[in-house]
N, C-alpha and C positions, 0 to 999 in steps of 0.2 A: 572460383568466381566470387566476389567478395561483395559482405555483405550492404543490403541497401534498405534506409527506412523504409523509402517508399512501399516499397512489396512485403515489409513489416508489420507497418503502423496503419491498415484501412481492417476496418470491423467489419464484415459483408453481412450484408440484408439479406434475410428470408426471401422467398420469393413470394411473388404480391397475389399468388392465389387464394389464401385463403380473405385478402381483404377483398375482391371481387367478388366472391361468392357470399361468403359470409360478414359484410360489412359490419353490422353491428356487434358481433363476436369478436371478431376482431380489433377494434378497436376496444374491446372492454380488454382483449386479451395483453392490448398494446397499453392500457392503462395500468392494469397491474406493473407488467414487465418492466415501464420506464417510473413507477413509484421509486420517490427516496428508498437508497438501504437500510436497513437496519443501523441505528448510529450518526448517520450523515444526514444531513440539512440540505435543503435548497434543491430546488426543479426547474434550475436555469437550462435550455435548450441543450446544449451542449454538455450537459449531466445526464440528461436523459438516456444516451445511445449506453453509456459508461451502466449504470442499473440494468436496464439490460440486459448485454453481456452478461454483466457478473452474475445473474439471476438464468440464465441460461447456461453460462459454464456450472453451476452448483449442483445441476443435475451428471455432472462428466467428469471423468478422470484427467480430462485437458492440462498439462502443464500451462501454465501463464506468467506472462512478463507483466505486471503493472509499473507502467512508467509515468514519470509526472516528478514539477522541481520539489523540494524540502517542505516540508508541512502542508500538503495538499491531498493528504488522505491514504496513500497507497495502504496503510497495513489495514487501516477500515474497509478497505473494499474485500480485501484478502480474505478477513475474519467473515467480512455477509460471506464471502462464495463458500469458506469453510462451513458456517453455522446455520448457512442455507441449503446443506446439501447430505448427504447421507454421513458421511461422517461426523456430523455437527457433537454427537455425545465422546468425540474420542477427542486427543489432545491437539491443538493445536499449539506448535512450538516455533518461536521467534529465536531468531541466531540473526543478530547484525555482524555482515560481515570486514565493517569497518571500527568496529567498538572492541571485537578481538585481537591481540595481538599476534601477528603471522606465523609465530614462533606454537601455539599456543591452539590458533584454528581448527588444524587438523584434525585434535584429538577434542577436540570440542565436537567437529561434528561428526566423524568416526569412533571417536570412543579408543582405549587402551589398554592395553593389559597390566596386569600391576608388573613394575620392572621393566616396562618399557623403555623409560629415559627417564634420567636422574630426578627423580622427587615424586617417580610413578608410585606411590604405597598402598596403593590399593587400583582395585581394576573399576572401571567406566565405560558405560552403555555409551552414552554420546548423544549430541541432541535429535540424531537421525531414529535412532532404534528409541529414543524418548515417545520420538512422534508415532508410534507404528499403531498403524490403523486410521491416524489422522492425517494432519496437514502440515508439512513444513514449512514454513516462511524465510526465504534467503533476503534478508533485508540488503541496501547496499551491495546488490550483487557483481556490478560493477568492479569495488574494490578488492572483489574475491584474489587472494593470491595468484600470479600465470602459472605457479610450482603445483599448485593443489588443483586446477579443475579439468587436467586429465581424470583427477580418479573422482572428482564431482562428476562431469561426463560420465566416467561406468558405471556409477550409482546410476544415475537417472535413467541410462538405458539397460541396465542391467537387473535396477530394482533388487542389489547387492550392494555388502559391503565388507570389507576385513578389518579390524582392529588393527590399532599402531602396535607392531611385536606379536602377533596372531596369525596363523597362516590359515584359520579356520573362514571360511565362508559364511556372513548371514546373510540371509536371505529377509526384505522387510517391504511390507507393505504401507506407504509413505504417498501420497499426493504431494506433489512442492509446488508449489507459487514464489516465486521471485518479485523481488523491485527494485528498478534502480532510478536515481535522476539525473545518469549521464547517458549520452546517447550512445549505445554498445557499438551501433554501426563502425563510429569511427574511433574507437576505442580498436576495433577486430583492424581497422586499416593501420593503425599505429601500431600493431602487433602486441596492445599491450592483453585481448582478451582472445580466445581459440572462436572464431569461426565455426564449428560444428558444436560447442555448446550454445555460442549463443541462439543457430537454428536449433536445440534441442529445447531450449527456453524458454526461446519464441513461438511457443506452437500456437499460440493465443495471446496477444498483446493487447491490453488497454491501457490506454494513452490519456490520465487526466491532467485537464488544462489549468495552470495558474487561477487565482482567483482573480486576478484581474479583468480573465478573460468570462467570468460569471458575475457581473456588477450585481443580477438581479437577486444575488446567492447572499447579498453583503449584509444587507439590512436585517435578514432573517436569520442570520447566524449569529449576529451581534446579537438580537434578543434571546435566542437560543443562550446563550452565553449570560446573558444579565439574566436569564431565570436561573440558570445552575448554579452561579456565584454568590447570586443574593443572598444574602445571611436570613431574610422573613420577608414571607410574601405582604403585601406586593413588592414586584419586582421592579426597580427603576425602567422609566423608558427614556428614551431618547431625545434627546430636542433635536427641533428641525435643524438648528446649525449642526449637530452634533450628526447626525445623520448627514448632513450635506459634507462635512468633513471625511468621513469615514466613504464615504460614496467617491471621491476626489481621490483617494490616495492610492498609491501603488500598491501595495502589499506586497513586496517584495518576498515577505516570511511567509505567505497566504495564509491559508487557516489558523494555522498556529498564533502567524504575528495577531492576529486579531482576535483571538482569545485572549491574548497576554495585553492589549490593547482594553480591551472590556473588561477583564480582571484588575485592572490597574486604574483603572477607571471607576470601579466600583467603590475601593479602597479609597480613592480620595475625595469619593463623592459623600462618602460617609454616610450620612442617615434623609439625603435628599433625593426625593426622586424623578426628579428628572437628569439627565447626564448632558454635562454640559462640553464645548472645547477643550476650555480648561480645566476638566478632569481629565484629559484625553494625552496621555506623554507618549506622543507619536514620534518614534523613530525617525533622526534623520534618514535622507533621500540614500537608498545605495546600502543604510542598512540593515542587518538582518535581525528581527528580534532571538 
């Protein structure tokens, strides 16, 4: 049966006993839980269910997919659920799996024996058996090779793995989180991704939205950004047009762009502190910072 967002991508809600009985509990309970994470800005509606989760998976072994386009936070949410939960003092390990090359992958996150294949001169753990006792991070999972995630697959359900040229068995105890910003669904219909990883992936999906779709996130990120940047306090603030600019635009890059937007803006603003349009070298329409 092939897979489908829809039955993917919905968060499901506790059920509403305990806000009936205990209203005011509840709601303090409900204030905590949808607080910003650690690291991230903004408590636009639609950020709220996103904290949450993450702050509910932190307590669980739950595999999870965070999905969401380019510069819109995915490994931030990764890192609260990792730092917010028991394994917080062990390693947390990023492997992008589109910054590797395919040739190269494998033994990146499996690890090698020395002798393995030509230039093997010594032996490697791999960033799997790096992370043991913490949290893996599959950045770009999407891109993952279709040759390599049969045996991504056996790891994850096996919570094993074998070295490239090793016929020994290790056994590792590894949390993974994954992210990607293509939709796997029809990635799994074009045959380019396996169907029972991605339900193995997907056991827990959160979905953040472009910033577009958080207008009220914009303004308070930008200041966020002109307090980090600023070379001495105080920190520049905004002019109304400069604010009504930034409020208007697409953000194609989301977060990102608009960091590199406020950093570049600081730079030409120089030693003035208000920010004006014209500090502001805003990306043509369409492109990505």
């Amino acid at each position: 049966m092939p897979a489908t967002e829809k039955e993917c991508l919905t968060i499901p809600r506790e059920p509403d006993t305990l806000d009936s009985v205990f209203p005011s509990r509840a709601a303090a309970v409900n204030s905590i839980l949808q607080a910003p994470l650690p690291g991230m800005i903004g408590d636009s509606w639609n950020m709220q269910p996103i904290y949450r989760a993450a702050r509910l998976l932190s307590r669980r072994e739950t595999t999870v997919l965070v999905i969401g386009p380019t510069g819109c936070g995915k490994e931030l949410v990764a890192r609260a659920i990792h730092n917010l939960g028991p394994r917080a003092t062990r390693p947390f390990v990023v492997i992008n799996c589109t910054a590797i090359p395919e040739a190269l992958l494998e033994s990146e996150l499996f690890g090698h024996t020395r002798g393995a294949f030509t230039g093997a001169m010594q032996s490697y753990a791999g960033r799997i058996q790096a992370a043991q006792g913490g949290t893996l991070f599959l950045d770009e999972i999407g891109d993952m090779p279709l040759s390599l995630q049969p045996k991504l697959l056996r790891f994850l359900e096996q919570k094993e793995l074998q070295r490239l040229g090793s016929c020994d068995v290790v056994r590792v105890d590894v949390r993974v989180i994954a992210a990607t910003n293509a939709r796997l669904p029809a990635l799994v219909r074009q045959g380019k991704f396996r169907e029972d990883l991605y339900y193995r992936l997907c056991a827990f999906p959160i979905e953040i939205p472009p910033l577009r779709e958080r207008p009220e996130d914009i303004l308070q990120l930008a200041q966020h950004f002109l307090d980090k940047f600023s070379l001495r306090p105080p920190a520049p603030q905004l002019s109304a047009e400069g604010a009504k600019l930034l409020k208007s635009h697409s953000w194609a890059g989301n977060v990102r762009e608009l960091q590199n937007v406020i950093e570049r803006a600081l730079i030409l603003a120089e030693d003035e502190l208000l920010i004006l349009p014209e500090h502001m070298l805003m990306p043509a329409a369409g492109a990505h910072s």
